[in-house]
N, C-alpha and C positions, 0 to 999 in steps of 0.2 A: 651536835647531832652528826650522825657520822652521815653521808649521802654519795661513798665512793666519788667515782671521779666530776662530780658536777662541777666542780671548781675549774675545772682543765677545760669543758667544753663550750662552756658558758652558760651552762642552763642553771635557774636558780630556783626559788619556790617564791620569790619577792611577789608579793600580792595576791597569793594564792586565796589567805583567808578574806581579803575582801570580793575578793572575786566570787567566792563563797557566798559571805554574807548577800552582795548584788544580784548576783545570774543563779545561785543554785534552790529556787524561790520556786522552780517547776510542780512539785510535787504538793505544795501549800494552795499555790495557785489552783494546780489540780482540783485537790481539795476544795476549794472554795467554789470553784464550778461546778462541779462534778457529783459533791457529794451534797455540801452544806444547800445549796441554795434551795435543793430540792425540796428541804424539810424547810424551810425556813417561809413563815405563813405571814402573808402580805396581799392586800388587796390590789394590787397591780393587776389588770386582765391581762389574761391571754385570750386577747381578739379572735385567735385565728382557731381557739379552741372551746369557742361560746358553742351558744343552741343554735340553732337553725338561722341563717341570715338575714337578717332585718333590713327588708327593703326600704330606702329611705323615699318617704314621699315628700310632696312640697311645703305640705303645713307643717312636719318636721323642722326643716328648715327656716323658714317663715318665723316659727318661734327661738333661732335664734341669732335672728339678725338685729344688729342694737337696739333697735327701736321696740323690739319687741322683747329683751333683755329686759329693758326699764323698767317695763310694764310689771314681767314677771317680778323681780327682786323690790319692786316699790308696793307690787301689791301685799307683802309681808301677813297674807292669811295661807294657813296651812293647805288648802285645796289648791291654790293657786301657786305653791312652789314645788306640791307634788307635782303636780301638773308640769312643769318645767322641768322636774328635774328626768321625771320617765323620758319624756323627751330626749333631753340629753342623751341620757345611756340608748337609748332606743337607736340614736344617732350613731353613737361608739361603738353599736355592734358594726353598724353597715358602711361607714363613711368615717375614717379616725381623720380622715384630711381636714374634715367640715368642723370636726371636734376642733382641731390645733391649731386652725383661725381665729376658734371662739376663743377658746381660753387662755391667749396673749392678749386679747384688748384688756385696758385697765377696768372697763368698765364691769368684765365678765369676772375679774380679779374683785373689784371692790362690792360686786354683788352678793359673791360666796361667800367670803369675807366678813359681810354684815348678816348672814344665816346664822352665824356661830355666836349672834349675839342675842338671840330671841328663841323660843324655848317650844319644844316641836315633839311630836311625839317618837317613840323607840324609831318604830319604821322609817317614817321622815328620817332621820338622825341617820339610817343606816344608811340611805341615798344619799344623804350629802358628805358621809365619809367617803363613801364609792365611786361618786362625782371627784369629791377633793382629791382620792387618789391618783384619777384617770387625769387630773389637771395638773399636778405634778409632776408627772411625768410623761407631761404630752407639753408642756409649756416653755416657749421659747425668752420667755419674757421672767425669770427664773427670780432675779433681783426684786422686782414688783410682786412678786408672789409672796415671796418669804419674807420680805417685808411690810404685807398686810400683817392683819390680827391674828388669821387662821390658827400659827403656830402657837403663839403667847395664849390666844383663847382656848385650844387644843389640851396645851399642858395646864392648864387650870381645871379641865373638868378630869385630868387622869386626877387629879388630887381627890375628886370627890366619890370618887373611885363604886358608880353606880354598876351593880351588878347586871343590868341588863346593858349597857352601854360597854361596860371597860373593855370586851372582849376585843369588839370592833375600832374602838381606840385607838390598842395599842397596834393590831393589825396597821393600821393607818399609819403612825409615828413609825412603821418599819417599812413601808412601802414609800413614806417622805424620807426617810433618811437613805433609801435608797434611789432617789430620785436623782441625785446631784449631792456633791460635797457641800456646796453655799445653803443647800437646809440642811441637809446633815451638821454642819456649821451649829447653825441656830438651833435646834433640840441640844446637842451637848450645850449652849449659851444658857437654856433654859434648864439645863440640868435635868433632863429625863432621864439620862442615864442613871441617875443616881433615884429619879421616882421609879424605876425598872426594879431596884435594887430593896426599896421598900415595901413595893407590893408584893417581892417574892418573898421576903424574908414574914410577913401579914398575913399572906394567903396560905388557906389550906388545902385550896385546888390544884393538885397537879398539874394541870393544863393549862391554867393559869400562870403557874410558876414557869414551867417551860415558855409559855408564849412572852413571858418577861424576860427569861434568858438568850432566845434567840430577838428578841429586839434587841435588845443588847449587842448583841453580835452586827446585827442591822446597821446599829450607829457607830461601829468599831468598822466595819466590810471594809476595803479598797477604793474607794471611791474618791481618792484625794487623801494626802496625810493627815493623820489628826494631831492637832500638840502634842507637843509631850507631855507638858505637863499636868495636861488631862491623863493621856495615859496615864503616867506615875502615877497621879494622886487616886486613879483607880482600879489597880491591880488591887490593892488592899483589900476593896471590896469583894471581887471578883474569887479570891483566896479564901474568904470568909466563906463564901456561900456554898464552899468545895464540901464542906462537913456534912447539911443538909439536901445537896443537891440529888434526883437521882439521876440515871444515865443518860436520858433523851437533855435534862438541863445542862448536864456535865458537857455532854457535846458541846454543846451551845457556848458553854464558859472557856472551853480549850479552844475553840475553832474563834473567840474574843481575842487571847491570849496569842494565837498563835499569828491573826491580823494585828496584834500592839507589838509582838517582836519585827514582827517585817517592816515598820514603820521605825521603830524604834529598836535596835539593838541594846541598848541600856536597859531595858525592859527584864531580860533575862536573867541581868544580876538581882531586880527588884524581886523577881520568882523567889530568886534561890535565896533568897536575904528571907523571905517570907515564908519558908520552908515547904513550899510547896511541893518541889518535886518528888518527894515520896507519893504523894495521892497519883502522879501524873505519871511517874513508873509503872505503879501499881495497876493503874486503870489500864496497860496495853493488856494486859490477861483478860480482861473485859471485851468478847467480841462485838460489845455495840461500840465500845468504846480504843479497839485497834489502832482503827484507820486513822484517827484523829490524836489520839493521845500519841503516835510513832511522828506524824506531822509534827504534832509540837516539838517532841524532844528532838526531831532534826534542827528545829529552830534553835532550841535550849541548848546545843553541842557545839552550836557556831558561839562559844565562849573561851573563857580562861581553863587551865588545869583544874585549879581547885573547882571549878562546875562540873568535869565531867570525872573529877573522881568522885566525888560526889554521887552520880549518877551510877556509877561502877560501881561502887558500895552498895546503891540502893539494889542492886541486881540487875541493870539494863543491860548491863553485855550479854547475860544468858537468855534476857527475853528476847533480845533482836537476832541472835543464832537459834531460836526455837523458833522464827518465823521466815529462816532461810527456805524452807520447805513449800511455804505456804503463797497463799495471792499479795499479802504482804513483805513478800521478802525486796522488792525494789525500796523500797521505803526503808528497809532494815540494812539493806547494800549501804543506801542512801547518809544513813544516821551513821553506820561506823565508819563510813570513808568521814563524816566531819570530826570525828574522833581519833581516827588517828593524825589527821590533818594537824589537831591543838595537841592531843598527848597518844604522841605515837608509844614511847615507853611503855605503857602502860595497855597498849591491845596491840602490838606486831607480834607479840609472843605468842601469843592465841591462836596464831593461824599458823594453823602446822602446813607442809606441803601437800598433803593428803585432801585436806578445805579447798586450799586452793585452785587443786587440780579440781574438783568437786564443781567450785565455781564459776569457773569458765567450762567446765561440760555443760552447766545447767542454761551458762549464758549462751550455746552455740544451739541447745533445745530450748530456751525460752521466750518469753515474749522482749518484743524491740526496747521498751523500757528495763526490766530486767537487764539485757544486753547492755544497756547504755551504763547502768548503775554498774552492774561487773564488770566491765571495764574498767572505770573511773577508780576504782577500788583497786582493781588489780595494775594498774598504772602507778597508784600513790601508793602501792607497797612495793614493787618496783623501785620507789623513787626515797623511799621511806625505812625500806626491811632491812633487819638484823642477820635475815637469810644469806645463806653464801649467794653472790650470782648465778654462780652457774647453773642454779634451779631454775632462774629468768630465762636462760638460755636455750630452751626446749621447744619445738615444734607449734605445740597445741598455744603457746603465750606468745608466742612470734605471731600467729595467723590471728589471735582475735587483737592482740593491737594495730596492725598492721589493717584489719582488715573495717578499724572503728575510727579508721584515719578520715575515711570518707563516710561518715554518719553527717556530717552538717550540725551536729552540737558543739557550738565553742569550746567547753570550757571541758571536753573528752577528746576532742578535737588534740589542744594545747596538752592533756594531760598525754596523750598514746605521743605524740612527738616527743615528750620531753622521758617519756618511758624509755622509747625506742631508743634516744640519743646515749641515753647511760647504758642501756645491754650491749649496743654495740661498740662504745669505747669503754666497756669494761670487756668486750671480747679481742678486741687491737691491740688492749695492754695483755691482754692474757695469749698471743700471739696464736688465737684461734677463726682469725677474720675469713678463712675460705668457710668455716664451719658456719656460722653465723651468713654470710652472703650466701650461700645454697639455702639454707631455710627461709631467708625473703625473700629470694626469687622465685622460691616454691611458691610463692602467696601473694605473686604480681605487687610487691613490693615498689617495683621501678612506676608503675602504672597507678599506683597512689597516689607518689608523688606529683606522678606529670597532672594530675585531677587537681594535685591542692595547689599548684601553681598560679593557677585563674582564681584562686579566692583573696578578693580585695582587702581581707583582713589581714593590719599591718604588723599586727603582733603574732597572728599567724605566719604571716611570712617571715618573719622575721628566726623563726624559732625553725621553721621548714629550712630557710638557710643553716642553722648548725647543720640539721642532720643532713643535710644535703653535705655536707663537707666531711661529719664523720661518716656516711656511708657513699664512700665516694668513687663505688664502683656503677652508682646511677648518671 
């Protein structure tokens, strides 16, 4: 690969794609805040978004201090654990401090615990999933929790998959897998992920099926690594279910997909072994399915050549330049910078100088994300292009690297120095250096520097020393 004079200056691309793979996780993360959690249905309260505040008075409390715990869970008659249980939540609107006392004693653990083993009606059943949720993830006592029955008895009655019950259920198993990794743990032990996988492939309810596909998601989220070889062994599934799914599940199975790549990079090639990426092309034309399915394949593109010509076949270079326009185009900056990253050959041709210029207008009018992504793009072609130089060498490319020096993102940070280092010792060798030095010091070039000086990153610095040395009129 040819990279002009990098050899001479020192600057190299060595760990670029890990760096990648590590730090460039922003936009998935994004994703996963931003978009997914929103839809994604769990009984976890939001306290601070109940009805009107519930004063706690004394007898509240009173009922649950051990002694009076005992009473309730010994007296094992349905009057008497409703009774207990209103209470509780009554508590949880107005006092969550009094709740997270409670529900780390063993005692308050081995009480609910033994609910799940005597048989109560619908309503009762919904209190105590509602209770079990708010205990999950208010309990500091986490090990004792998940090693009661709860869970083990929990994934026994999704088996028997009662229609007035399974709703609430599975609500439940996505609200405990998002509790902590160490239950999340235990549901994949117990293999729910794969009862998820049954009742949507069973059910004829839509809502249903979705509320199976984003548990799914629930037990895949970031919450701790999962094995791998859980993932491995089920991407298969997750592939299968792409035929029948419709868009609200499909979300749900790519936004899985794209938490088993972040965890696991091998994941990727399991995709494309599994021929999945045609569905996952396909779906960015899909406005519910854009935002999610562009996520993924950024994930899908931190791989080998053969994946991303692959993906180039399937049509993805033209779908992520028909989204340069739009609210997704930082995500499509995003996807071809990882692409020319593995197969430059194969998309530096694509961008005529006319794009280019196009790109960084759009990044000096658009929003700070955008800007970060044009950059990082127009850095790695820079660093990357088949282009003459001296196209790099123009006013408008000097000012937006120069001026993404001091953005505070690593890994645009590392890329605009190592950009800048090759313009200007490909301008020294071209013995055009006063030409080049008027145009950074049009753009307070020197005063970048003296900024990135104080930053304690060593491979920063280290990289701020070349240019410091090939522009060494600062």
């Amino acid at each position: 690969m040819d990279v002009g004079h990098l050899a001479n200056t020192g600057v190299n691309l060595t760990g670029y794609a890990d760096q990648i793979n590590i730090e460039r996780k922003k936009f998935t993360i994004n994703y996963r805040k931003e978009k997914f959690f929103q839809n994604v249905i769990h009984m976890k309260r939001n306290l601070a978004e109940l009805k009107p505040k519930v004063l706690t008075n004394d007898s509240n409390l009173e009922a649950l201090k051990p002694e009076s715990l005992s009473d309730a869970f010994q007296a094992q008659t349905e009057e008497a654990i409703h009774q207990f249980l209103s209470i509780f939540l009554n508590v949880a609107q107005s006092s969550l401090n009094d709740v997270k006392r409670v529900v780390c004693t063993d005692q308050f653990i081995d009480g609910l615990s033994s609910l799940y083993n005597l048989t109560f009606s619908d309503s009762t059943m919904f209190e105590i999933y509602e209770v079990t949720s708010i205990t999950f993830n208010n309990c500091r006592n986490m090990q004792k929790l998940v090693d009661s029955d709860i869970i083990g008895t929990l994934t026994g009655q999704l088996y028997e998959q009662n229609p007035n019950l399974i709703y609430k259920q599975i609500e439940l198993i996505s609200s405990i897998a998002m509790s902590s990794d160490y239950a999340r743990d235990a549901l994949l032990c117990f293999g729910v992920h794969n009862i998820m996988v049954d009742i949507f492939n069973s059910s004829e309810e839509s809502d249903l099926k979705t509320l199976s596909c984003k548990c799914i998601y629930a037990l895949f989220q970031a919450n701790g690594k999962v094995d791998t070889c859980i993932i491995q062994e089920f991407i298969p599934s997750i592939v299968e279910m792409f035929s029948t799914a419709e868009n609200p599940q499909l979300e749900a199975l790519f936004g899985t997909l794209i938490e088993m790549t972040n965890q696991d990079p091998e994941a990727v090639f399991t995709i494309y072994n599994l021929n999945a990426f045609p569905a996952i092309v396909q779906a960015i034309s899909s406005p519910d399915l854009t935002n999610v399915a562009l996520s993924l394949c950024g994930n899908l593109t931190v791989s080998q050549p053969v994946q991303i010509l692959n993906l180039i076949e399937l049509g993805l270079k033209e779908q992520l330049f028909a989204q340069l326009d739009g609210e997704y185009a930082p995500l499509s900056l995003w996807v071809l910078s990882n692409m020319i990253e593995c197969c430059p050959n194969e998309i530096l041709s694509t961008f005529t100088p006319e794009m280019i210029l196009s790109i960084i207008k759009n990044a000096n009018e658009g929003s700070s994300e955008f800007k970060q992504e044009a950059t990082f793009l127009v850095s790695s072609l820079v660093l990357f292009s088949t282009l003459d130089m001296r196209f790099y060498c123009q006013q408008d490319v000097i000012d937006l690297l120069t001026e993404m020096l001091g953005c505070g993102i690593y890994y645009v940070t590392i890329r605009c120095i190592d950009a800048l280092i090759k313009i200007i010792d490909f301008c020294n060798k071209e013995g055009t250096t006063d030409e080049i030095e008027c145009m950074l010091k049009s753009c307070d070039f020197c005063d970048r520097i003296d900024d990135l000086t104080d930053c304690q990153n060593d491979e920063i610095q280290k990289r701020l020393a070349i240019l410091q040395k090939t522009a060494d009129f600062c």
